[in-house]
C-alpha positions in Angstrom: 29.2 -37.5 -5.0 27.0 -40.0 -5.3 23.4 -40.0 -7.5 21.2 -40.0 -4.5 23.3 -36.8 -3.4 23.1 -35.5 -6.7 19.6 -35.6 -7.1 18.4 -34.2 -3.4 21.2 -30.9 -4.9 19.3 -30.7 -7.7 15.9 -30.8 -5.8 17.1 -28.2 -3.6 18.2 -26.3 -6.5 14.8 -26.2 -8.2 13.1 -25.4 -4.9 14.6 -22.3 -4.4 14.7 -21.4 -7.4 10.8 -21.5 -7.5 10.6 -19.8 -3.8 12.6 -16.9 -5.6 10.1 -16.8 -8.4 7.5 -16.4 -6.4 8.9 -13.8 -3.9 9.4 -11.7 -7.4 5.8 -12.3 -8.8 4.2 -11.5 -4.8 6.6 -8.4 -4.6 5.9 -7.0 -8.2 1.9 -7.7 -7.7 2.3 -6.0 -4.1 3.9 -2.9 -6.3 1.3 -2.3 -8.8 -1.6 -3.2 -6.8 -3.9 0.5 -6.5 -2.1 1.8 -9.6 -2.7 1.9 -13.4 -0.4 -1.3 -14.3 -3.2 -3.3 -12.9 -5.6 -2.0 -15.8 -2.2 -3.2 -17.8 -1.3 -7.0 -16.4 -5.5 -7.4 -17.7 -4.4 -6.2 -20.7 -1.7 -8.4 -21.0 -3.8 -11.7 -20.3 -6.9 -10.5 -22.5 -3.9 -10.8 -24.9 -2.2 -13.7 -24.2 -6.1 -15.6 -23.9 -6.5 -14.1 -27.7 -3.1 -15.3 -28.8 -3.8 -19.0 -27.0 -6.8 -18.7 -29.3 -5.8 -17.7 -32.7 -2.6 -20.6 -32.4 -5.8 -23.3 -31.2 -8.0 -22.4 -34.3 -5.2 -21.2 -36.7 -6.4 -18.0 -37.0 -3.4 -16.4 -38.9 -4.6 -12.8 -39.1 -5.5 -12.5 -35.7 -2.6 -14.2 -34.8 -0.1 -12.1 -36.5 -2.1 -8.7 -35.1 -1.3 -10.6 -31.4 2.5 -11.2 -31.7 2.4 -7.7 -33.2 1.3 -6.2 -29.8 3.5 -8.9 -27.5 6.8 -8.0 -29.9 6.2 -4.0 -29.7 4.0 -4.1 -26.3 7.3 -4.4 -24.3 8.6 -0.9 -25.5 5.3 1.0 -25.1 5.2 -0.7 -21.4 8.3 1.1 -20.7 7.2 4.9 -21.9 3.4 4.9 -20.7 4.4 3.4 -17.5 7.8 5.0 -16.3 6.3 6.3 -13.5 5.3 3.1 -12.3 8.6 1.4 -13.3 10.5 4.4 -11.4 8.2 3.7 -8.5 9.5 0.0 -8.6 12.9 0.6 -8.9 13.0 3.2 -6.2 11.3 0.2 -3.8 14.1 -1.6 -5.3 16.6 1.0 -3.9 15.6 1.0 -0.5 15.9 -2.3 -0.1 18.2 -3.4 2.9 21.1 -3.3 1.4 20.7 0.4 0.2 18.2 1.6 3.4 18.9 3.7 6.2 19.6 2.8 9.1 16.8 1.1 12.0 17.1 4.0 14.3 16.3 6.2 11.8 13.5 4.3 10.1 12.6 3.7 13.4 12.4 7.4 14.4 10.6 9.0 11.5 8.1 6.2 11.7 7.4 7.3 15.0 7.4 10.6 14.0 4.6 9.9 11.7 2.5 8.4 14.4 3.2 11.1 16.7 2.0 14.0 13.8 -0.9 11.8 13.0 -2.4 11.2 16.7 -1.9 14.8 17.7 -3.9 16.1 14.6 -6.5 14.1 15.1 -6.5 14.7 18.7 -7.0 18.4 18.0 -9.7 17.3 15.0 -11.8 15.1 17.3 -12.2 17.8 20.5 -13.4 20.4 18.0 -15.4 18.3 15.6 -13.5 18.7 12.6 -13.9 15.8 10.1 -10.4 14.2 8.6 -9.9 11.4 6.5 -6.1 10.7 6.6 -4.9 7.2 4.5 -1.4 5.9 5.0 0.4 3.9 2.2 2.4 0.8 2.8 3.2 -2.0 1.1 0.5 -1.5 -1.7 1.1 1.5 -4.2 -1.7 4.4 -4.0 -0.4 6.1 -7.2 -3.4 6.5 -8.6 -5.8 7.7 -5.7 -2.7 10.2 -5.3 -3.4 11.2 -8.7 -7.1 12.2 -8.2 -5.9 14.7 -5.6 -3.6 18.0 -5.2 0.0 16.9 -5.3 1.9 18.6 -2.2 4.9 16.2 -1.4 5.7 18.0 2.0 6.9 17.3 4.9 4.4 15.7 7.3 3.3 17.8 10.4 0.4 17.8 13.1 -0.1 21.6 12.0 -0.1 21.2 8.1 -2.3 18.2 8.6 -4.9 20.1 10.9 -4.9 23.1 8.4 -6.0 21.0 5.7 -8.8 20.0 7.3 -9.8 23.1 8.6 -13.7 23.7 6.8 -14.4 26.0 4.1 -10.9 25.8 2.8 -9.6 24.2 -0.3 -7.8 20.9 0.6 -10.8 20.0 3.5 -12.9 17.8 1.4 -11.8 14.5 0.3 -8.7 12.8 1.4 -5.4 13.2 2.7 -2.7 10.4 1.6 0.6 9.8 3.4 3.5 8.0 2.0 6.8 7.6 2.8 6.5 9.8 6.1 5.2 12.9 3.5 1.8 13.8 2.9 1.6 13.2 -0.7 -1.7 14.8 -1.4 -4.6 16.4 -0.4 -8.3 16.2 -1.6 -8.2 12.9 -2.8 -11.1 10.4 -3.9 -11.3 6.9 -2.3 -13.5 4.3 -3.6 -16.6 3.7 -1.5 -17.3 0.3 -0.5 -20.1 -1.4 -1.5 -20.3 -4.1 1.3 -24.2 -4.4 2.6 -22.9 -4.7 6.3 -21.7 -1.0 7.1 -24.3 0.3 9.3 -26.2 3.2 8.1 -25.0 5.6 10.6 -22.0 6.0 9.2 -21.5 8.7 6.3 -19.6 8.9 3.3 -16.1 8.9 5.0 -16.3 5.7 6.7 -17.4 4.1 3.6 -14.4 5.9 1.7 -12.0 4.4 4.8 -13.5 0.7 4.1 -13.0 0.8 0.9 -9.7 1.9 0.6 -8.6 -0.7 3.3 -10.2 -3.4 0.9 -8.6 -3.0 -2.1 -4.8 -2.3 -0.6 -3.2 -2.5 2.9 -3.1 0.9 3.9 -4.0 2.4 7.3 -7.0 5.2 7.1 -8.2 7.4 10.0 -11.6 9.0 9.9 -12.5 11.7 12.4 -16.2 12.3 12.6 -17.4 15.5 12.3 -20.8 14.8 13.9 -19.6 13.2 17.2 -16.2 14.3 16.8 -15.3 10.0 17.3 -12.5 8.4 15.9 -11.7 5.6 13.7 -9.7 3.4 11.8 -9.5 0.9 9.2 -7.3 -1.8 8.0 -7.6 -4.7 5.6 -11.7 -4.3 5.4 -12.0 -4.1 9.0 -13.5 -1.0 11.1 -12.7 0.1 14.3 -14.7 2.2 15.8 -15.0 4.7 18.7 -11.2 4.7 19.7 -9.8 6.5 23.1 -6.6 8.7 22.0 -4.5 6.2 23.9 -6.2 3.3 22.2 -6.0 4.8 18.9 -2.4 6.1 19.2 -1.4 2.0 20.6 -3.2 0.6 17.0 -1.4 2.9 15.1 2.3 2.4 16.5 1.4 -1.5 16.4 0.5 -1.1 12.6 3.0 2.0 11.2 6.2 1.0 13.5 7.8 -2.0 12.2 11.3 -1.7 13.1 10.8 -2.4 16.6 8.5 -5.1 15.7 11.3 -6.9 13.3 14.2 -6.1 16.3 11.8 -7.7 18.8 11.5 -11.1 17.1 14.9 -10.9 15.7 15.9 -10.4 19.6 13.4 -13.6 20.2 15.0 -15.9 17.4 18.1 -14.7 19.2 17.6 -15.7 22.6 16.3 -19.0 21.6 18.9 -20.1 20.1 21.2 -19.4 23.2 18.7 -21.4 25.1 19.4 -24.0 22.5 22.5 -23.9 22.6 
């Protein structure tokens, strides 16, 4: 091998192993994001910023108090944030090489869709408001957390009786994840953006914001007009027919046929290629 071949290996080498680096830092920041490990990573770099500091200007004290936090830091990580680290290991797990099969991915994805746009179907005709948020690649652990934990089984019936007024579960939020409804009566933050038009109430704002701060899909049903709606990364869209609003929902919630589609694509291609 010659020293020109040696060194384009060696390039190569170092390229992926960056790539890889970076897959791990994106995936990790996609897990915590909308849970309390973000409060922890600011932690972390108020820490290291102090440490930087202290070594700059030789503070030894302050210095010795910050390699005292980094060296113990890593156990207390692990206790006040297990559920965070199960979370991620879980994610880990159903990775491809431990997942289910497509078809049946496939099929309780469409399940999902199919629970969620007769609910709101029902919801819209008789004017019952509904605020229904579905998790995806961004963790909702803590806006879970501010609700009443039910981990069942998703349904068009349980989700309609949750909404129904003057009972328990109505006000607030309903979060999906993982094809269950996770809880009920949840808080959302509200956006703050100055462009929302003043017509719409609380649980527009609630859907907005929500779709700003993590990927997830949420569905408002108005109460007042009985309209529907949905949001998705900081974008509204309003007014939605149930055929329209059942189409954006498959597009956004079933990925399996989406990934079989352009893996078909990729496919044929290189046939014609060949």
């Amino acid at each position: 091998m010659s020293f020109a071949d040696f060194s384009f290996m060696r390039l190569l080498a170092n390229t992926i192993d960056i790539l890889l680096v970076w897959y791990v830092i994106y995936k990790l920041i996609m897990i915590v994001r909308g849970t309390k490990a973000v409060q922890l990573l600011k932690g972390i770099f108020v820490i290291l910023i102090v440490k930087i500091i202290s070594d700059q200007f030789h503070l030894q004290t302050l210095g010795w108090m910050m390699q005292q936090v980094l060296t113990w830091g890593f156990l207390a990580i692990i206790i006040i944030f297990q559920p965070e680290l199960r979370r991620a290991l879980e994610q880990l797990g159903r990775g491809r090489f431990f997942s289910r099969s497509s078809s049946q991915e496939e099929e309780d994805q469409e399940k999902m869709v199919e629970s969620i746009t007769k609910a709101v179907d029902y919801m819209a005709k008789r004017r019952i408001g509904a605020l229904i948020s579905v998790e995806r690649e961004t963790g909702m652990g803590d806006y879970i957390e501010t609700g009443v934990q039910l981990q069942s089984k998703i349904s068009s019936e349980l989700l309609i009786n949750i909404f129904i007024p003057n009972t328990p579960l109505h006000d607030g939020a309903v979060i999906l994840q993982r094809n269950t409804v996770a809880a009920a009566a949840c808080y959302l933050p509200l956006s703050e953006s100055p462009f929302i038009s003043k017509e719409l109430g609380t649980r527009h704002r609630a859907a907005l914001g929500i779709s700003e701060v993590t990927d997830s899909i949420t569905v408002i049903v108005s109460e007042e007009t009985g309209s529907v709606s949905l949001t998705k990364n900081g974008e509204l869209l309003r007014d939605l027919s149930s055929d329209k609003f059942k189409e954006v929902l498959s597009k956004e919630l079933i990925t399996v046929k989406v990934k079989q589609a352009s893996s078909a694509r990729w496919n044929w291609r290189g046939k014609k290629n060949g």
